[in-house]
mmCIF file of the C-alpha atoms, coordinates in Angstrom:
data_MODEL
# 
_entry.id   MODEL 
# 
loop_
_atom_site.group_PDB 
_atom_site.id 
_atom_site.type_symbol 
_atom_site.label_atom_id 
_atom_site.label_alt_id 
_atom_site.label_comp_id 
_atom_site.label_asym_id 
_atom_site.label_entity_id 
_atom_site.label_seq_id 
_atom_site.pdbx_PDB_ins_code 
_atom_site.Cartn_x 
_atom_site.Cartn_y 
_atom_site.Cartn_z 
_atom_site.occupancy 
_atom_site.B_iso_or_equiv 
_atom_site.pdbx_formal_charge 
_atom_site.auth_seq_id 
_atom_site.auth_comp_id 
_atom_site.auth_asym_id 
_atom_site.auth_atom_id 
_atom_site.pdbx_PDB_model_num 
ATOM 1   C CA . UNK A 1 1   ? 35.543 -66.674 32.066 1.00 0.00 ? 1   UNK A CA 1 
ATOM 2   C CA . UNK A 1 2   ? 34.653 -65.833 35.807 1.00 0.00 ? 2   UNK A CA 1 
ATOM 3   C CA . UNK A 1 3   ? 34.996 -62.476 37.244 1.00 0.00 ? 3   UNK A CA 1 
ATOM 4   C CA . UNK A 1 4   ? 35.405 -62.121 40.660 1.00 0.00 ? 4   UNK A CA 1 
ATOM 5   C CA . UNK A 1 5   ? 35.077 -58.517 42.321 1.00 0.00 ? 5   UNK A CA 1 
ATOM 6   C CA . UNK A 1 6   ? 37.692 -58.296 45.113 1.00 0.00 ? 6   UNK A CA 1 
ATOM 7   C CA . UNK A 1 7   ? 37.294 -55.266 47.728 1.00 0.00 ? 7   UNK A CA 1 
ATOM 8   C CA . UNK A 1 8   ? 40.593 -53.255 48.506 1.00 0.00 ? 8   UNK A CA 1 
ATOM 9   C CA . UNK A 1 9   ? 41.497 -50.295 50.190 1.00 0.00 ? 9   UNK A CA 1 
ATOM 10  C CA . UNK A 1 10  ? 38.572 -47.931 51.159 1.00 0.00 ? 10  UNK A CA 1 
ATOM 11  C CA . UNK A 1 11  ? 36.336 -48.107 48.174 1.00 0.00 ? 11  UNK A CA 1 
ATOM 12  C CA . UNK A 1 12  ? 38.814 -50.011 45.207 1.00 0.00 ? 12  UNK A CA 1 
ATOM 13  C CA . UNK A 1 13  ? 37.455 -52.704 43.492 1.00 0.00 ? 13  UNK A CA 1 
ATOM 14  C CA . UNK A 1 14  ? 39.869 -55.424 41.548 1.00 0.00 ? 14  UNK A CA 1 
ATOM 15  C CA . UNK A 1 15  ? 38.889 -58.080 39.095 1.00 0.00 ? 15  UNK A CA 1 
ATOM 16  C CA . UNK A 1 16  ? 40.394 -61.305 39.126 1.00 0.00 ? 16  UNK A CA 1 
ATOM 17  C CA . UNK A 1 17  ? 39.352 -63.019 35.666 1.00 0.00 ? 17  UNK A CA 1 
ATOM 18  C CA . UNK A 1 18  ? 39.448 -66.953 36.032 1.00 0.00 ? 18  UNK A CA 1 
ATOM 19  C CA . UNK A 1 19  ? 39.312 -69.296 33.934 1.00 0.00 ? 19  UNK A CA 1 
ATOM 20  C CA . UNK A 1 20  ? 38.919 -72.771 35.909 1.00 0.00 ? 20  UNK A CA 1 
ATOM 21  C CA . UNK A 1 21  ? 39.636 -75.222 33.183 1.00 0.00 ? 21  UNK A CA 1 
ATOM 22  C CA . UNK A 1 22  ? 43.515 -73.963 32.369 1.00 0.00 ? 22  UNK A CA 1 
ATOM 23  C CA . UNK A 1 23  ? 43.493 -73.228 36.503 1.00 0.00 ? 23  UNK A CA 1 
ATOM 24  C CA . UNK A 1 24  ? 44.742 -69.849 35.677 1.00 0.00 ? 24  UNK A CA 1 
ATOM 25  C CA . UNK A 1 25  ? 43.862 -66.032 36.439 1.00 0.00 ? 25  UNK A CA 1 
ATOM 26  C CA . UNK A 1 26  ? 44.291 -62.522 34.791 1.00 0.00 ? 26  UNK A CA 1 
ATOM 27  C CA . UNK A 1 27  ? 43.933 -59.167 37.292 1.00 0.00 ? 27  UNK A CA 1 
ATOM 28  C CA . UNK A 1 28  ? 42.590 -55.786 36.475 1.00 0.00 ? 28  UNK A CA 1 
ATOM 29  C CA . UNK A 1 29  ? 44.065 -52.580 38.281 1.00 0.00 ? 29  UNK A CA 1 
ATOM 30  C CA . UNK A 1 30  ? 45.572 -54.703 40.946 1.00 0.00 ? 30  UNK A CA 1 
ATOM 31  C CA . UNK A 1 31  ? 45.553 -51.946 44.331 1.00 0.00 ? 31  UNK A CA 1 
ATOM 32  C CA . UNK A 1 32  ? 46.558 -54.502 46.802 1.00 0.00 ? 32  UNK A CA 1 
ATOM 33  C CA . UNK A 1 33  ? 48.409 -57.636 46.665 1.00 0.00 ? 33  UNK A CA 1 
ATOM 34  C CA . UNK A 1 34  ? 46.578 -59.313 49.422 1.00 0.00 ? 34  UNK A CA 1 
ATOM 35  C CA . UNK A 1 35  ? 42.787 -59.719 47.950 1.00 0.00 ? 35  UNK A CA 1 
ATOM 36  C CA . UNK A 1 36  ? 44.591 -61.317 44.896 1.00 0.00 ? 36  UNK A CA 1 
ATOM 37  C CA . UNK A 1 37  ? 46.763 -63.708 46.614 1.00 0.00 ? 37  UNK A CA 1 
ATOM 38  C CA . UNK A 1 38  ? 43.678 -65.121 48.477 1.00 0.00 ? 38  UNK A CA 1 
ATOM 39  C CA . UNK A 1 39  ? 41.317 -65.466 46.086 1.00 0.00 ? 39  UNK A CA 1 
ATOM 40  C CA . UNK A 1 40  ? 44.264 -67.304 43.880 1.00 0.00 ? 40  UNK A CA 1 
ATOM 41  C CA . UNK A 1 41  ? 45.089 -69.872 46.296 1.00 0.00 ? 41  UNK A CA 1 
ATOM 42  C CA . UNK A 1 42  ? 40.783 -70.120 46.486 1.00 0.00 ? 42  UNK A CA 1 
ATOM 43  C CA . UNK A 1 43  ? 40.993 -70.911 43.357 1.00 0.00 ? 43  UNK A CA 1 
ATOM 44  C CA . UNK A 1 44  ? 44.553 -72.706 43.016 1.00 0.00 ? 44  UNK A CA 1 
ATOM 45  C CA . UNK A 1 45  ? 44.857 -70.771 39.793 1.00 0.00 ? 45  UNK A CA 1 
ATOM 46  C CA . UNK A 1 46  ? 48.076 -68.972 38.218 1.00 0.00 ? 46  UNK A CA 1 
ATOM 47  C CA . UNK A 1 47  ? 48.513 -65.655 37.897 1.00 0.00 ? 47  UNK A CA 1 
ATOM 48  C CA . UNK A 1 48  ? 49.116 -65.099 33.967 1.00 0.00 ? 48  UNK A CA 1 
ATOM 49  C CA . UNK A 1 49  ? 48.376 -61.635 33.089 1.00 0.00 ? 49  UNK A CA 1 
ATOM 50  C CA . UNK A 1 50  ? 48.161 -58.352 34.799 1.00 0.00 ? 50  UNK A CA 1 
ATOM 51  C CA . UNK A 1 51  ? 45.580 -55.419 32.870 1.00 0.00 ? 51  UNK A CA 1 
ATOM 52  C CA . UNK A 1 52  ? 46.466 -51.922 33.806 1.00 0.00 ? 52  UNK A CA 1 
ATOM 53  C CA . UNK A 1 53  ? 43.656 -48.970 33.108 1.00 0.00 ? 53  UNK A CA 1 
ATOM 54  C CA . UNK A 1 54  ? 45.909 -46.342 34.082 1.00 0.00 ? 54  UNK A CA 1 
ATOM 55  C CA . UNK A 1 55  ? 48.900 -45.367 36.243 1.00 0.00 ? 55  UNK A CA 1 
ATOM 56  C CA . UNK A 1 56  ? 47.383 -44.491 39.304 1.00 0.00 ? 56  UNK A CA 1 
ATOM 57  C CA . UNK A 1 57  ? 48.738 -45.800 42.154 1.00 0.00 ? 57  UNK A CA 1 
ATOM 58  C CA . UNK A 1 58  ? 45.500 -47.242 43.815 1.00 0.00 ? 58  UNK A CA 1 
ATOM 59  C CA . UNK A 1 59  ? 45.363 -49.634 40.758 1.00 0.00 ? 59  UNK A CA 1 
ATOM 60  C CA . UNK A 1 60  ? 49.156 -50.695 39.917 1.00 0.00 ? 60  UNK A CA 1 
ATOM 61  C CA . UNK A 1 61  ? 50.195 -50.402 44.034 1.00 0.00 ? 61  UNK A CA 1 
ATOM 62  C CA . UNK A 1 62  ? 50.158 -54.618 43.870 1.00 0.00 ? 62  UNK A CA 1 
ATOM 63  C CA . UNK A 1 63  ? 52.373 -55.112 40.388 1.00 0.00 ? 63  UNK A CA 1 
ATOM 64  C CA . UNK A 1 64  ? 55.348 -55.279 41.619 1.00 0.00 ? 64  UNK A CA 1 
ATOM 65  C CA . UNK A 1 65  ? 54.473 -57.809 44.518 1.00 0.00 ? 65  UNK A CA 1 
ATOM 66  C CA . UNK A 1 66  ? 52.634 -59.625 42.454 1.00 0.00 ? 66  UNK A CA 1 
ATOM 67  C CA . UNK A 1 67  ? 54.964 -59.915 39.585 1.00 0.00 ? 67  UNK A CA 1 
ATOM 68  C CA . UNK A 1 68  ? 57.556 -61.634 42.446 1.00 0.00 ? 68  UNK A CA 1 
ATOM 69  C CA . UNK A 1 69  ? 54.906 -64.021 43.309 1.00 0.00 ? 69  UNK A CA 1 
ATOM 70  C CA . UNK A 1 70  ? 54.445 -64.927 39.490 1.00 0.00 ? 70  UNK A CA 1 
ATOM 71  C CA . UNK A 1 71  ? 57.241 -63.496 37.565 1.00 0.00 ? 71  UNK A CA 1 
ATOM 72  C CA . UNK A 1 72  ? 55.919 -65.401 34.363 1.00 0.00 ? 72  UNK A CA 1 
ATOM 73  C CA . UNK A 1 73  ? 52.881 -62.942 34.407 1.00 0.00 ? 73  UNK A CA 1 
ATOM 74  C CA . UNK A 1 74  ? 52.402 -60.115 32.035 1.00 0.00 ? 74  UNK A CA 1 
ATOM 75  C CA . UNK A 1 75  ? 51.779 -56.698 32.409 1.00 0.00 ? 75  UNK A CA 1 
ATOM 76  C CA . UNK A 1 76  ? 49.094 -54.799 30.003 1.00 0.00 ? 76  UNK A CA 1 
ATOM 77  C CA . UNK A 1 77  ? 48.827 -51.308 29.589 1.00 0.00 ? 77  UNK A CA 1 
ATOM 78  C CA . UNK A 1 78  ? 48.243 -48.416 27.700 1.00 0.00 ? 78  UNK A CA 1 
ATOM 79  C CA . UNK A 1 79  ? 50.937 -46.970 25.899 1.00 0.00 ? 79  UNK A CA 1 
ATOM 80  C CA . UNK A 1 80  ? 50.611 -43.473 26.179 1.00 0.00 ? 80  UNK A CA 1 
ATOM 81  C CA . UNK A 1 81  ? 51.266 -45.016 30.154 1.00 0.00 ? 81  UNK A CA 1 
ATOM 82  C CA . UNK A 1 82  ? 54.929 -45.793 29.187 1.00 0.00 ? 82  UNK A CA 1 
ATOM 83  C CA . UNK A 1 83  ? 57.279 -45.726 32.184 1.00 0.00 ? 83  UNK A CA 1 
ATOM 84  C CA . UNK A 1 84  ? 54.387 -44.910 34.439 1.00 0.00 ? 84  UNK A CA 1 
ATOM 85  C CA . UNK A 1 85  ? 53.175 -48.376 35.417 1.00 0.00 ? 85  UNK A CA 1 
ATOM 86  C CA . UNK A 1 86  ? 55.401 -50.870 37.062 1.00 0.00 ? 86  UNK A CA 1 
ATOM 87  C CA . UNK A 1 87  ? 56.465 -54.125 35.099 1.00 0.00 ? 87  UNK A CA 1 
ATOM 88  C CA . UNK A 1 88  ? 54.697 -52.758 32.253 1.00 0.00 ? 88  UNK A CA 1 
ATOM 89  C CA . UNK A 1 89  ? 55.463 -54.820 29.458 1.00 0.00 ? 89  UNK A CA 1 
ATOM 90  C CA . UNK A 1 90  ? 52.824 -54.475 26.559 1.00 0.00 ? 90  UNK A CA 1 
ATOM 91  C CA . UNK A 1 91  ? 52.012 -51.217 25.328 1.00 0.00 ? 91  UNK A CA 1 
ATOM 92  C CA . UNK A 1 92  ? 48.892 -50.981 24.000 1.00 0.00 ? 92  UNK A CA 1 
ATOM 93  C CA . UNK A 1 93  ? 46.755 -48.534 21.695 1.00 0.00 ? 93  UNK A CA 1 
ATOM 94  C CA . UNK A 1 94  ? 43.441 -47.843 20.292 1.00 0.00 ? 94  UNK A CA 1 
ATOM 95  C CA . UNK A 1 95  ? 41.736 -51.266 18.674 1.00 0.00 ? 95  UNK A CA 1 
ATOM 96  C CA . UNK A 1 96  ? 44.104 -53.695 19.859 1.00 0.00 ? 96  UNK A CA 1 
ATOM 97  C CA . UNK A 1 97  ? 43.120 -56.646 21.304 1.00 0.00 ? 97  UNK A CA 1 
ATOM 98  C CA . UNK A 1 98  ? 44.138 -58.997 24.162 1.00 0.00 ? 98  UNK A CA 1 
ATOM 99  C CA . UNK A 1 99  ? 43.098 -62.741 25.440 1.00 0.00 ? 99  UNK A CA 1 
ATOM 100 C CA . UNK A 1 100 ? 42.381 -64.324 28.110 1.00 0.00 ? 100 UNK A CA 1 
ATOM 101 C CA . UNK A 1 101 ? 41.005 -67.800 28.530 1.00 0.00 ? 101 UNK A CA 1 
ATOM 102 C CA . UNK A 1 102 ? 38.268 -68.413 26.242 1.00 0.00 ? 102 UNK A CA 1 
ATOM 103 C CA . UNK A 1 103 ? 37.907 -64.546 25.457 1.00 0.00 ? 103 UNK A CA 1 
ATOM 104 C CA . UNK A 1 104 ? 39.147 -61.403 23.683 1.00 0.00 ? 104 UNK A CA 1 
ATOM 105 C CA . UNK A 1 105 ? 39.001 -57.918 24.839 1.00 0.00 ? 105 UNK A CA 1 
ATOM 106 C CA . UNK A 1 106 ? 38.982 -54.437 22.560 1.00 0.00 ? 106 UNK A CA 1 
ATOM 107 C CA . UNK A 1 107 ? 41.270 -52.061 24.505 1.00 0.00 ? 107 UNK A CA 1 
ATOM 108 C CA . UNK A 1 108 ? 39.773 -48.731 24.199 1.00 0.00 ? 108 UNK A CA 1 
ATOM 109 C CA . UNK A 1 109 ? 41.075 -45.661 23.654 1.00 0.00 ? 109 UNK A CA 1 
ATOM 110 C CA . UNK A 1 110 ? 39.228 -43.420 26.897 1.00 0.00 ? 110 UNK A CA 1 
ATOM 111 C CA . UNK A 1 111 ? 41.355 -40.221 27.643 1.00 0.00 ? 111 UNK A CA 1 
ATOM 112 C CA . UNK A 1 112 ? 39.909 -37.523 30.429 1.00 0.00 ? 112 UNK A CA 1 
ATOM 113 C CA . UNK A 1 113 ? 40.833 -38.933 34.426 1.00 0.00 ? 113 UNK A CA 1 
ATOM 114 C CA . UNK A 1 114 ? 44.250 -39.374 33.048 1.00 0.00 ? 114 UNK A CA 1 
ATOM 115 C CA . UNK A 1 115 ? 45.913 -38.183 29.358 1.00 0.00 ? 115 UNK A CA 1 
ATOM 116 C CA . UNK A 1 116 ? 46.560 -42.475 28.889 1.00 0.00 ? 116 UNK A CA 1 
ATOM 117 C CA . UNK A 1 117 ? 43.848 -44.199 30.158 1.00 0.00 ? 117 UNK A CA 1 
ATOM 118 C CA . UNK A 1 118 ? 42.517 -47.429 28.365 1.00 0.00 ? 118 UNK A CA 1 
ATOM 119 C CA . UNK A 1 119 ? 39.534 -49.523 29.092 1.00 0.00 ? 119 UNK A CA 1 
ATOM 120 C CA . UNK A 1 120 ? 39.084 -53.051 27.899 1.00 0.00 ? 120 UNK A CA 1 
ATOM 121 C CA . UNK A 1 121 ? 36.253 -54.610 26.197 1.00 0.00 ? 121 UNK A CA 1 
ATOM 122 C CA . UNK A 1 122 ? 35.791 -58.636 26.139 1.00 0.00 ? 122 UNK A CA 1 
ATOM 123 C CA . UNK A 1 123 ? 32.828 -59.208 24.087 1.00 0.00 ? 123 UNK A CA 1 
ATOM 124 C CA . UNK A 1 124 ? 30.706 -61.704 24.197 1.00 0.00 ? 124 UNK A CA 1 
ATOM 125 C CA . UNK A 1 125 ? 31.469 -65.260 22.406 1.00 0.00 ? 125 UNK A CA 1 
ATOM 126 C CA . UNK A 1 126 ? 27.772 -65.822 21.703 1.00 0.00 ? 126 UNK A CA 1 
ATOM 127 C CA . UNK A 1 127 ? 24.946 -63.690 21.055 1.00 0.00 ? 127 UNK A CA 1 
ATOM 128 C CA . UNK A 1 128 ? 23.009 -64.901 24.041 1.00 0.00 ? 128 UNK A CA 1 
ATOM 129 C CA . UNK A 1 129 ? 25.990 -63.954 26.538 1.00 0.00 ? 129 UNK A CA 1 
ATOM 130 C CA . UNK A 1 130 ? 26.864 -60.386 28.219 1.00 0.00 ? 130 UNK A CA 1 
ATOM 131 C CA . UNK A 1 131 ? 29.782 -58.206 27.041 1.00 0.00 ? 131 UNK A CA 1 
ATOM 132 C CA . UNK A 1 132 ? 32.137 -57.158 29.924 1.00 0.00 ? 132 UNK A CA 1 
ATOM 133 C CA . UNK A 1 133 ? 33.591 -53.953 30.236 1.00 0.00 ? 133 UNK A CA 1 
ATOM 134 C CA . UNK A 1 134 ? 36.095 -52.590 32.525 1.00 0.00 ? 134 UNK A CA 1 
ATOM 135 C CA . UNK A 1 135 ? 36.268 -49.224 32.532 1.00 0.00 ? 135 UNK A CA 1 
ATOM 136 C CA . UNK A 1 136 ? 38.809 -47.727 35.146 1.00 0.00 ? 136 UNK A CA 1 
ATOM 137 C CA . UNK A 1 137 ? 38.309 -44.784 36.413 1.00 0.00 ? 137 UNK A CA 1 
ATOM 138 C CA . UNK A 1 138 ? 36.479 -43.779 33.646 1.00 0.00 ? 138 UNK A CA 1 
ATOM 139 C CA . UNK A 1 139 ? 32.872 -44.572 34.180 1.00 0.00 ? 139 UNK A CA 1 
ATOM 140 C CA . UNK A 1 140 ? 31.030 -45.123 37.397 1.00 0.00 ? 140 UNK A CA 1 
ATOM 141 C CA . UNK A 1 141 ? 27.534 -45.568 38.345 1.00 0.00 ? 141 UNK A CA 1 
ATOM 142 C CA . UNK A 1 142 ? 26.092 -42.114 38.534 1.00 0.00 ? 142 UNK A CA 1 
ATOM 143 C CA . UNK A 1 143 ? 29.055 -40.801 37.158 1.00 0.00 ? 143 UNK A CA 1 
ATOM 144 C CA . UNK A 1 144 ? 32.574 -40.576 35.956 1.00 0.00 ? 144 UNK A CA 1 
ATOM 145 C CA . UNK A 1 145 ? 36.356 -39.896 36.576 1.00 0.00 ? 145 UNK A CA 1 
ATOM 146 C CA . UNK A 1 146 ? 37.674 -36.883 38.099 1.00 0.00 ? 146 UNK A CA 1 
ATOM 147 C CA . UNK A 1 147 ? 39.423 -34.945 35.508 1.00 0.00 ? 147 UNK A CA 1 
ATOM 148 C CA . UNK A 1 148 ? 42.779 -35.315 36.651 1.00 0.00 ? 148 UNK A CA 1 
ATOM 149 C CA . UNK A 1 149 ? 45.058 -34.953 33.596 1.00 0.00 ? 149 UNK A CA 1 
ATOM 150 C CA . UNK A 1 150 ? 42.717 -35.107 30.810 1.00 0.00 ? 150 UNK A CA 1 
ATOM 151 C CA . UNK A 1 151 ? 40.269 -32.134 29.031 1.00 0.00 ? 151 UNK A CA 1 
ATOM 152 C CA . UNK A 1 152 ? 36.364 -32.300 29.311 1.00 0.00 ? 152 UNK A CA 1 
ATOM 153 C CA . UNK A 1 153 ? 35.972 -32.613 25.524 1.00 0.00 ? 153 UNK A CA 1 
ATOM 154 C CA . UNK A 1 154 ? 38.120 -35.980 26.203 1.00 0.00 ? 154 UNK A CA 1 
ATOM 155 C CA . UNK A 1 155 ? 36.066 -37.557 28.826 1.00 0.00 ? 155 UNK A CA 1 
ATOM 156 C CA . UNK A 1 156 ? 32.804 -36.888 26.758 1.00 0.00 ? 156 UNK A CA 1 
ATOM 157 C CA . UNK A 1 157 ? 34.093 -38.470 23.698 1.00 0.00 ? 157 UNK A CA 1 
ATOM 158 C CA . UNK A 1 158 ? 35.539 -41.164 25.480 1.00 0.00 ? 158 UNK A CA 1 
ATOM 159 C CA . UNK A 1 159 ? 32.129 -42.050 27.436 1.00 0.00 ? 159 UNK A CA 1 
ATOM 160 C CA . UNK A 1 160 ? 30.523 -41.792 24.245 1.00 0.00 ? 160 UNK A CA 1 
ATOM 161 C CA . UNK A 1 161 ? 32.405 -44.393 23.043 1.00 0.00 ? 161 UNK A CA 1 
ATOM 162 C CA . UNK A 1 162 ? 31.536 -46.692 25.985 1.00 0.00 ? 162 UNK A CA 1 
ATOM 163 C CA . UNK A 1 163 ? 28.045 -45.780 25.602 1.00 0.00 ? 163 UNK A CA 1 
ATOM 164 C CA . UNK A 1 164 ? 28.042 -47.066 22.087 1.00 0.00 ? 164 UNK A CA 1 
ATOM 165 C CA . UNK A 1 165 ? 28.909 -50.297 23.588 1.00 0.00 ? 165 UNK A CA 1 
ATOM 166 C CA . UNK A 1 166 ? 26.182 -53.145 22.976 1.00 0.00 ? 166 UNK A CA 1 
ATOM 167 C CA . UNK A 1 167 ? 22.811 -52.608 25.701 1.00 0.00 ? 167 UNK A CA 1 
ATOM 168 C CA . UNK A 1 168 ? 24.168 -56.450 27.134 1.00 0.00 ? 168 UNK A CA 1 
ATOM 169 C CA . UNK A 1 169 ? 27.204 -54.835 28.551 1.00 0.00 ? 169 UNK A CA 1 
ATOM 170 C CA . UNK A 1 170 ? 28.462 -55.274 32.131 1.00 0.00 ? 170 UNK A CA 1 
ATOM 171 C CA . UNK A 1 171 ? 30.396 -52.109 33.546 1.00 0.00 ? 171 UNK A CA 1 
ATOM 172 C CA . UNK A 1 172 ? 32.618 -53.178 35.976 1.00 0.00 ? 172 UNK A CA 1 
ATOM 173 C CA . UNK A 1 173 ? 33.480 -49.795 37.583 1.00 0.00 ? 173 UNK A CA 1 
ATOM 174 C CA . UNK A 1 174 ? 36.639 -49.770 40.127 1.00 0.00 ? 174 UNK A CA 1 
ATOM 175 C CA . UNK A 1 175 ? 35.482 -48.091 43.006 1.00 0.00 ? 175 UNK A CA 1 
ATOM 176 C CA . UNK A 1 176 ? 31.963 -47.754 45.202 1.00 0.00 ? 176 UNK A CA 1 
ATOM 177 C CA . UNK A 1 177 ? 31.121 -43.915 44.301 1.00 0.00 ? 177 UNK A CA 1 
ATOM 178 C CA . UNK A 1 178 ? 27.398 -45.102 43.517 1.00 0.00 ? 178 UNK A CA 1 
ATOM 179 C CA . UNK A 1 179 ? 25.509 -43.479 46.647 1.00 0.00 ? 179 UNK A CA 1 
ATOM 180 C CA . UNK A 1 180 ? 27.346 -40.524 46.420 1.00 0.00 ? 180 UNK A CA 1 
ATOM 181 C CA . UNK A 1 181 ? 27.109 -39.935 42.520 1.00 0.00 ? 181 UNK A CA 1 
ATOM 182 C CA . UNK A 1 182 ? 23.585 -40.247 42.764 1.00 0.00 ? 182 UNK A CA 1 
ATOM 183 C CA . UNK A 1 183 ? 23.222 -37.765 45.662 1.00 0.00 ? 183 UNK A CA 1 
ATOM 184 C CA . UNK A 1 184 ? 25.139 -35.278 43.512 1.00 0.00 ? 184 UNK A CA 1 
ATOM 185 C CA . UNK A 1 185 ? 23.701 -35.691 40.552 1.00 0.00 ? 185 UNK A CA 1 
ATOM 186 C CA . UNK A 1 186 ? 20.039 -35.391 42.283 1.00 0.00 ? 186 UNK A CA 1 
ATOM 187 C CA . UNK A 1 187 ? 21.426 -31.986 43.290 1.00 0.00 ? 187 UNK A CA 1 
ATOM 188 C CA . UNK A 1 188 ? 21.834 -30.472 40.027 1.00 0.00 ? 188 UNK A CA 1 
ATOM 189 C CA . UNK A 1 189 ? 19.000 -32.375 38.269 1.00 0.00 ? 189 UNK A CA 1 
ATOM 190 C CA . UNK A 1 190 ? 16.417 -33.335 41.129 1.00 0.00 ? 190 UNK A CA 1 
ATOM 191 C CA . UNK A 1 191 ? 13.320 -33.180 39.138 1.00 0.00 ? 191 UNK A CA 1 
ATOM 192 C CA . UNK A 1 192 ? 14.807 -36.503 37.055 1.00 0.00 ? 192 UNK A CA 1 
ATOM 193 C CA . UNK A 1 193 ? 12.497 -39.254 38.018 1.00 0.00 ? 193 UNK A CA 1 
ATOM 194 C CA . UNK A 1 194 ? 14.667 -42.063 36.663 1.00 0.00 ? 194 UNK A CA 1 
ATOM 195 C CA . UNK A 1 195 ? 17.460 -40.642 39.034 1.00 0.00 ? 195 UNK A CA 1 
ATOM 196 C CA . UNK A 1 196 ? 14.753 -40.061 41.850 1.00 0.00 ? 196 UNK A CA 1 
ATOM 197 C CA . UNK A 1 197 ? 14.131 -43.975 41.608 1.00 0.00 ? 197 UNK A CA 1 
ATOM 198 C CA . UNK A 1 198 ? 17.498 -45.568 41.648 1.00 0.00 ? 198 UNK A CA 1 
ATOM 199 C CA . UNK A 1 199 ? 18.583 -43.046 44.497 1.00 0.00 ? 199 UNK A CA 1 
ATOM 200 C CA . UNK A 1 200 ? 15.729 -44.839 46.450 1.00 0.00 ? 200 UNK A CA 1 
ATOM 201 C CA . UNK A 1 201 ? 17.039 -48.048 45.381 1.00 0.00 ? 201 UNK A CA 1 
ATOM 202 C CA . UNK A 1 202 ? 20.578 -47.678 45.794 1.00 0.00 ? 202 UNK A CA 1 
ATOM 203 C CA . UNK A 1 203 ? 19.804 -45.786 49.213 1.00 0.00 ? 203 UNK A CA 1 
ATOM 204 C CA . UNK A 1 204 ? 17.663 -49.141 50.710 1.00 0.00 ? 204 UNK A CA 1 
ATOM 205 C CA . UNK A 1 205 ? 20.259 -51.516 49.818 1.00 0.00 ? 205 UNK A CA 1 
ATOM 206 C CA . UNK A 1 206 ? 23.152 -52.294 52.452 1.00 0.00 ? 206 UNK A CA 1 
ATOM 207 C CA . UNK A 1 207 ? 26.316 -50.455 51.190 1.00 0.00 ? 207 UNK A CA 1 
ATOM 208 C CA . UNK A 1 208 ? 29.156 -52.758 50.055 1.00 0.00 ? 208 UNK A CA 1 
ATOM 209 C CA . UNK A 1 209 ? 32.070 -50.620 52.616 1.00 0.00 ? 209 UNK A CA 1 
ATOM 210 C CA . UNK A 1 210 ? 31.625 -49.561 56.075 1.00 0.00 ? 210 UNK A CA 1 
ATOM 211 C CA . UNK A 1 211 ? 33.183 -45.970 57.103 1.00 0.00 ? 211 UNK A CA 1 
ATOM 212 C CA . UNK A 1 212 ? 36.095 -47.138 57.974 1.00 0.00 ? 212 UNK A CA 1 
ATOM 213 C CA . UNK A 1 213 ? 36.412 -48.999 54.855 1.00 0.00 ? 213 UNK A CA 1 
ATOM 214 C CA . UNK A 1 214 ? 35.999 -52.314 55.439 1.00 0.00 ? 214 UNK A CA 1 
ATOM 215 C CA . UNK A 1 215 ? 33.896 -54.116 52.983 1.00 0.00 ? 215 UNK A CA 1 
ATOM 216 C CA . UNK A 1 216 ? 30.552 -56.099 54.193 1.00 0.00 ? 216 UNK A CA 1 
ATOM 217 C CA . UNK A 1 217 ? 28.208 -56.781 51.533 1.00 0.00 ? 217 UNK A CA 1 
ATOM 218 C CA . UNK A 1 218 ? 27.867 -56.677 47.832 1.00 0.00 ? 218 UNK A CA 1 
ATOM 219 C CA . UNK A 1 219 ? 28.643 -59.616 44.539 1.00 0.00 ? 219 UNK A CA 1 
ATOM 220 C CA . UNK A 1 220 ? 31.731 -60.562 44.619 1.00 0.00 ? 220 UNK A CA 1 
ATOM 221 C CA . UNK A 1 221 ? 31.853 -62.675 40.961 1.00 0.00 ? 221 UNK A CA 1 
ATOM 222 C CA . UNK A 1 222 ? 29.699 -63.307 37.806 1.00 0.00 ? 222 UNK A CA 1 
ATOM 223 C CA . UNK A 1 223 ? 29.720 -66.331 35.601 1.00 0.00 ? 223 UNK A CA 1 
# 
């Protein structure tokens, strides 16, 4: 399974999952229609299967065009979501699992940025290979979700659950917050070397969106 990392709007990221033998594609939190539709005629793969995190609109705003484009494709989500995200069609819970391509994803349970959010584990199929998590709105690097509909006691148990995830875990986190995670979180615990060092890093490296929120650098897919 590929995963390509598609910029959209002013700081989104989507994931288009590939899978070039079967020449078809799965999306994650799908913001705009446009990113996807390129990078599937890139590819010339079919759009299968559409994996919601949560309702919000800046990760379901492309459903509905894309499901017109590919009306075969189905729409994942979490169930506690019902009604909220458009052309849902699975509802899923806690410990269910999902495929795509060669690999199978646990669908977490991660409550706290919204009362229903889900994240969705696809482990690895060999002990040598990375684990691939995508996380929502849920975790970010430096931080987390904005608290939005969920409780504080929610969003620590539910990033204590991601944290118990294997060490040879990708994150893929769906928006650029890293620079300014970091800057906050140097403000309330400044005398942390290990957050000292990565500011510096993450500081020196060219961001991956300009100001007006056009993207210009970053990895765009991982094997």
């Amino acid at each position: 399974m590929q995963v390509h990392r598609l910029p959209a709007l002013s700081d989104n990221y989507i994931f288009l999952l590939h899978d070039p033998e079967r020449r078809i594609a799965a999306v994650i939190d799908p913001a705009e229609a446009i990113p996807v539709l390129h990078c599937l005629k890139e590819l010339g793969a079919t759009l299968v299967a559409i994996f919601n995190t949560h309702h919000h609109a800046d990760h379901v705003g492309a459903n509905t065009a894309l499901l017109q484009r590919f009306p075969d494709a189905v729409v994942y989500g979490g169930a506690e979501d019902r009604g909220r995200i458009p052309g849902q069609q699975v509802f899923l819970h806690e410990g269910d699992r999902v495929s795509f391509g060669d690999r199978t994803a646990e669908v977490l349970f991660v409550p706290g940025h919204t009362r229903a959010h889900i994240a969705y584990y696809f482990s690895p199929n060999h002990p040598d290979e990375m684990g691939d998590l995508f996380c929502g709105d849920t975790l970010f690097a430096g931080g987390c979700g904005r608290l939005f509909e969920g409780t504080p006691t929610q969003m620590v148990s539910s990033l204590s659950k991601l944290r118990a995830l294997p060490d040879t875990t990708r994150v893929w986190c769906a928006h650029e917050y890293t620079l300014k995670n970091l800057e906050f979180a140097l403000s309330v615990d400044g005398n942390n070397a290990d957050l000292q060092q990565r500011f510096v890093e993450v500081k020196s490296r060219p961001q991956p969106f300009r100001s007006n929120g056009s993207f210009y650098a970053g990895d765009r897919k991982a094997n």
